[in-house]
C-alpha positions in Angstrom: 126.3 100.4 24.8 123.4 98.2 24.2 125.7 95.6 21.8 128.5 95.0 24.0 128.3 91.3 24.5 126.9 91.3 28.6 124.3 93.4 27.5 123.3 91.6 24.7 123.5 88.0 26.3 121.4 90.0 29.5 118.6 90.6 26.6 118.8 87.1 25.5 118.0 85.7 29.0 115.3 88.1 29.5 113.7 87.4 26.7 112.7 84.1 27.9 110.1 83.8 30.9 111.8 81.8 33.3 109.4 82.3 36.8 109.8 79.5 39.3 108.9 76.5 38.3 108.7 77.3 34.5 112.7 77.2 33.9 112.9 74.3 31.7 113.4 77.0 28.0 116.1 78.7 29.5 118.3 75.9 30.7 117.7 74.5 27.8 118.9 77.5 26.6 121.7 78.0 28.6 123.1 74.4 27.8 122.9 74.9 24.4 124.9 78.4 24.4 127.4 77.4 26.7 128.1 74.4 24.3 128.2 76.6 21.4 131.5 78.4 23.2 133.2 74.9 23.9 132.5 74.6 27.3 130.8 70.8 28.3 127.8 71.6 29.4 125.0 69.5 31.3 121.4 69.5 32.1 121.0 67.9 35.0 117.4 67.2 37.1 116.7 67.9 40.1 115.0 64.8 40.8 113.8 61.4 39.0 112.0 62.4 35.9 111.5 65.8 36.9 111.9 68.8 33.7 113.4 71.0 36.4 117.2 70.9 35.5 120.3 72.8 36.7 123.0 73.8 33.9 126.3 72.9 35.1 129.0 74.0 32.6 133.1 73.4 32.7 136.2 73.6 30.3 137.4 70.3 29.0 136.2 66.6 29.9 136.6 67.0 33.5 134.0 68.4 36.2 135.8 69.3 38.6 137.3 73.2 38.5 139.1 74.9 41.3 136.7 78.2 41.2 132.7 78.0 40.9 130.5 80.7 40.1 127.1 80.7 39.9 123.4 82.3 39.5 119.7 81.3 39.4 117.8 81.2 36.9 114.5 81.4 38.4 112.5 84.5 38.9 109.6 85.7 40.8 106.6 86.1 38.9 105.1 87.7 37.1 107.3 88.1 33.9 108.1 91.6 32.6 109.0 92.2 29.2 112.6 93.5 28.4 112.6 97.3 28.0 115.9 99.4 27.8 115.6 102.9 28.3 118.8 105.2 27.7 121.5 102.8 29.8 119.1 101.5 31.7 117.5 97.7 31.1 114.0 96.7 32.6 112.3 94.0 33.0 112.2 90.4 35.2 115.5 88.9 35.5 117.2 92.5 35.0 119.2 92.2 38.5 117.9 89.3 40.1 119.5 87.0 38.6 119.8 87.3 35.3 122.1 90.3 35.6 125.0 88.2 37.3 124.0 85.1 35.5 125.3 87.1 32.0 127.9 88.9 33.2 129.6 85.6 34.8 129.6 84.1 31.4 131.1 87.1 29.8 133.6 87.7 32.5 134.6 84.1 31.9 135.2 84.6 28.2 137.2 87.6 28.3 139.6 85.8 30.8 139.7 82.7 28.1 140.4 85.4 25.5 143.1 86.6 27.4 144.5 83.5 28.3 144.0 83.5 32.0 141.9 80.1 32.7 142.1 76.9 31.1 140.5 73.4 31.8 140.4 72.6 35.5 140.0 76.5 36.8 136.6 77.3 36.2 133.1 76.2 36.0 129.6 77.9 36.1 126.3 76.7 37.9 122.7 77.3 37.4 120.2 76.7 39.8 116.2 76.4 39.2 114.1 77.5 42.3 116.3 79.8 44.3 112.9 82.0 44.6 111.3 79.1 46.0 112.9 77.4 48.6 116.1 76.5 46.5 115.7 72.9 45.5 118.4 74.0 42.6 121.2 74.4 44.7 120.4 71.4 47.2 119.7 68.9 44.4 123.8 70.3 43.2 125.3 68.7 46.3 124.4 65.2 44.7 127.1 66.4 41.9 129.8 65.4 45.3 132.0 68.4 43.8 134.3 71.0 45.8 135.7 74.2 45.1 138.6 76.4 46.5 135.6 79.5 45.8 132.3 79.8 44.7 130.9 83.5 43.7 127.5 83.7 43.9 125.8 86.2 41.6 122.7 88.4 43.6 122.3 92.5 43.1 124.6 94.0 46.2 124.7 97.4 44.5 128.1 96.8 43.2 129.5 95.9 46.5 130.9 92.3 48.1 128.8 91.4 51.0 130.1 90.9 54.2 126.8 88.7 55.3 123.7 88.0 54.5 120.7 87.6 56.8 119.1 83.8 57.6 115.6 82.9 57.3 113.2 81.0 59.4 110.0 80.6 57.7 106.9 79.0 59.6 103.2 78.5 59.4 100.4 79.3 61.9 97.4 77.0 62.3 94.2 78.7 64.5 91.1 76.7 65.0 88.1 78.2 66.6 84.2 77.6 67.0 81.7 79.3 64.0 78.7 80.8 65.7 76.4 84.1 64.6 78.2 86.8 65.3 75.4 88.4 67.1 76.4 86.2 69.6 79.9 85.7 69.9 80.0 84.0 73.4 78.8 81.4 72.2 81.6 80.5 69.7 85.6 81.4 69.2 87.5 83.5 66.7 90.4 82.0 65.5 91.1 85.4 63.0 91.2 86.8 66.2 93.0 84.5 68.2 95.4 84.4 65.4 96.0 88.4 65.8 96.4 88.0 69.5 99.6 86.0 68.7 100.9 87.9 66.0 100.9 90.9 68.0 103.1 88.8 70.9 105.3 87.9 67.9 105.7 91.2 66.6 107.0 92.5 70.4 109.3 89.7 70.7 112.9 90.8 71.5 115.4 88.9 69.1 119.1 88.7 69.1 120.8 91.6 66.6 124.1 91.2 65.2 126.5 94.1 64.5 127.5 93.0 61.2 123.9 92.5 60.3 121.4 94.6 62.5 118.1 93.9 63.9 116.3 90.5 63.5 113.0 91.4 62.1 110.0 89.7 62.1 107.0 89.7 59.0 103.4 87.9 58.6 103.8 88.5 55.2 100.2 86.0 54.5 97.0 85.8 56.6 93.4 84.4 55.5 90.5 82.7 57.8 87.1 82.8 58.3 84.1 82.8 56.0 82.1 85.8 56.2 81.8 88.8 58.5 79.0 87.5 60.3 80.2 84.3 61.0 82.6 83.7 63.9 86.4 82.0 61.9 86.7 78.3 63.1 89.9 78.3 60.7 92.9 81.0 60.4 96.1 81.0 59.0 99.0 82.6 58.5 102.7 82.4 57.0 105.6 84.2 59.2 108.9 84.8 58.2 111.7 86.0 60.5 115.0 87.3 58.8 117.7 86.1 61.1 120.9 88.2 62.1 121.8 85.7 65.0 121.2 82.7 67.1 118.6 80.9 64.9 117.8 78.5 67.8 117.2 81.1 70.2 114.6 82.7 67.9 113.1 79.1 67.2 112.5 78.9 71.1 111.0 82.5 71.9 108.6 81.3 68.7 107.7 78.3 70.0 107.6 79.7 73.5 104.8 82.2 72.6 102.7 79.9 70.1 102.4 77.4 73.5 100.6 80.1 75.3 97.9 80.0 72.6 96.5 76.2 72.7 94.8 76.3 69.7 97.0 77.3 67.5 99.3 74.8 66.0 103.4 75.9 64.8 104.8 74.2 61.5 108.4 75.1 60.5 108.6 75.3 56.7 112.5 76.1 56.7 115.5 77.8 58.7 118.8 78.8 58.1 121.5 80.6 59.9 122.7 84.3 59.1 125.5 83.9 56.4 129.3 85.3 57.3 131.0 85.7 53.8 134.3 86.2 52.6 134.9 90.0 51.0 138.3 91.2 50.5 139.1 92.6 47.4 141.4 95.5 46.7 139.6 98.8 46.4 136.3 97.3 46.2 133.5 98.5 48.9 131.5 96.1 50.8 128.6 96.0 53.0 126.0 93.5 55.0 122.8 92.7 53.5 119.6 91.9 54.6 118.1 88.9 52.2 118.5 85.5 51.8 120.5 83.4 49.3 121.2 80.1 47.8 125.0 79.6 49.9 123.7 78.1 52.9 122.3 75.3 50.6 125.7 74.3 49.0 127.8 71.8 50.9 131.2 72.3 51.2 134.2 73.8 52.8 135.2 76.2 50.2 135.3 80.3 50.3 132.3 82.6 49.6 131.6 85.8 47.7 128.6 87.3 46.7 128.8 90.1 44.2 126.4 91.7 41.7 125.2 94.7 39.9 121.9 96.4 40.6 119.8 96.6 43.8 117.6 94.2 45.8 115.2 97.0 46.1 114.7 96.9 42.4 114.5 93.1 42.8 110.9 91.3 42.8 109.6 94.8 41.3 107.7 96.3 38.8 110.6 98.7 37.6 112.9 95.7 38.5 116.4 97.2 36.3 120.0 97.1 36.4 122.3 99.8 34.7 124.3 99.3 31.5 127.8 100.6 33.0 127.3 98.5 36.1 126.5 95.6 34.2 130.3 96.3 32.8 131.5 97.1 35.7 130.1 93.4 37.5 132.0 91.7 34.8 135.5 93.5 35.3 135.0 92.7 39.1 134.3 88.5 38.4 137.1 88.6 36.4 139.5 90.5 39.1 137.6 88.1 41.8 138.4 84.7 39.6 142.1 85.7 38.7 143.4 86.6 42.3 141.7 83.1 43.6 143.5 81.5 41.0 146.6 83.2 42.1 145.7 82.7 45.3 
């Protein structure tokens, strides 16, 4: 099973160290490959001057296509060497997203092999920094295009997504007074101010969704202070709240708390709402998910899908892995997806 061609273009990709920020080799890469099957292929940066380019590949002259599909190529780091076991690949990239990002391309060429696309159906995007705050897919809305679809390529255990959770992401700022701590009156903690409020974040009631469950609520970084025998004068910390409803309800009960607590300062890095997705396909399962993508980012009016093989909880891993026959199995579903939207 390891030479049919998803699995071998899935080795390809992994081969190549691609964390966030360092995706330059394989969308140079990717450009190049695509060409070599006669698609038109472009790298395209993300900003003046920057190396950071997306890969945005169609059939004949023209850009625009009726149906998109697309995948990052970024990972999180650190890199982890290919390693197949039995029907099993390892490594970074495995499912998240270089996974989806091979079995889109093959899916594609089966259905040109077959006859079923031609210029003007199809193209395929690849975004940079999905991992990291998805300046990829935000710099692609300067392209102006639209699509009837776009199928977006993350590891949902084989199964369309009905949703997919938002994010809002914001930074903590406590100042306090250094003093001996032998003598703590006569300073202020701010590690300890700072835990005060994390603890009122952490009880906070916030909306649920039944498509989508419980709104949950991480510090997932904290540092502050200097030593232990020296009262903090600085803390910090970086909270993120995965959103299954009413994002501006959750921004006020943030806000709302962080005022009781004047020295502590509130700095929104990023929000977006939860995600409602399109998800019919004929005896396909589906099912919510709980992690963020790049489809709030593209512009548009056009449908949604997100489909891939392998699971999120293997994702961002040290046994990160996807399995052969799902690999196979992800690109018999993109080409069943792409043909009834064409139809459609």
């Amino acid at each position: 099973m390891t030479d049919v061609p998803v699995v071998k273009l899935l080795k390809e990709l992994m081969e190549i160290p691609s964390i966030s920020e360092e995706e330059h080799e394989i969308g140079v890469f990717l450009a190049r490959y695509m060409r070599t099957l006669d698609y038109s292929a472009e790298l395209i940066p993300i900003a003046p001057r920057s190396d950071r380019c997306n890969v945005y590949a169609y059939l004949g002259k023209e850009r625009k296509a009726r149906i998109l599909l697309t995948s990052h190529m970024d990972t999180v780091p650190p890199h982890i060497p290919l390693n197949v076991k039995g029907d099993t690949i390892f490594g970074r990239g495995a499912c998240d997203d270089k996974g989806p990002l091979a079995a889109q391309i093959v899916a594609l060429e089966e259905l040109r092999a077959e006859g079923a696309i031609k210029d003007g159906d199809v193209s395929l995007l690849f975004v940079v920094g999905e991992e990291k705050g998805g300046p990829g897919m935000l710099a692609a809305n300067d392209m102006h295009l639209n699509w009837e679809a776009v199928i977006f390529g993350e590891p949902t255990d084989g199964k369309l997504a009905t949703g997919h959770k938002g994010h809002f992401v914001f930074e903590l700022f406590a100042t306090g007074a250094a003093c001996h701590s032998g003598y703590p009156e006569k300073g202020k903690s701010a590690t300890s101010t700072l835990i005060s409020l994390l603890e009122d974040l952490k009880a906070l009631e916030l909306p649920a969704s039944e498509l989508l469950g419980p709104t949950t609520f991480n510090c997932g970084k904290i540092s502050g202070g200097l030593a232990y025998n020296v009262l903090a004068a600085e803390a910090y910390a970086l909270c993120g709240i995965r959103v299954a409803a009413d994002l501006a309800i959750i921004e006020e009960k943030v806000s709302e708390v962080v005022k009781k607590y004047p020295d502590v300062t509130l700095k929104k890095s990023f929000g977006y709402p939860e995600t409602l997705l399109d998800h019919t396909l004929e005896g396909l399962d589906s099912k919510p998910v709980s992690f963020g993508t790049d489809i709030p980012r593209l512009n548009g009016v056009h449908k949604k899908y997100l489909y891939g093989p392998g699971s999120i909880l293997d994702a961002h891993g040290e046994n990160e892995q996807v399995a052969i026959p799902d690999l196979i199995e992800c690109v018999a579903v993109y080409k069943r997806l792409v043909s009834e939207l064409l139809r459609s």
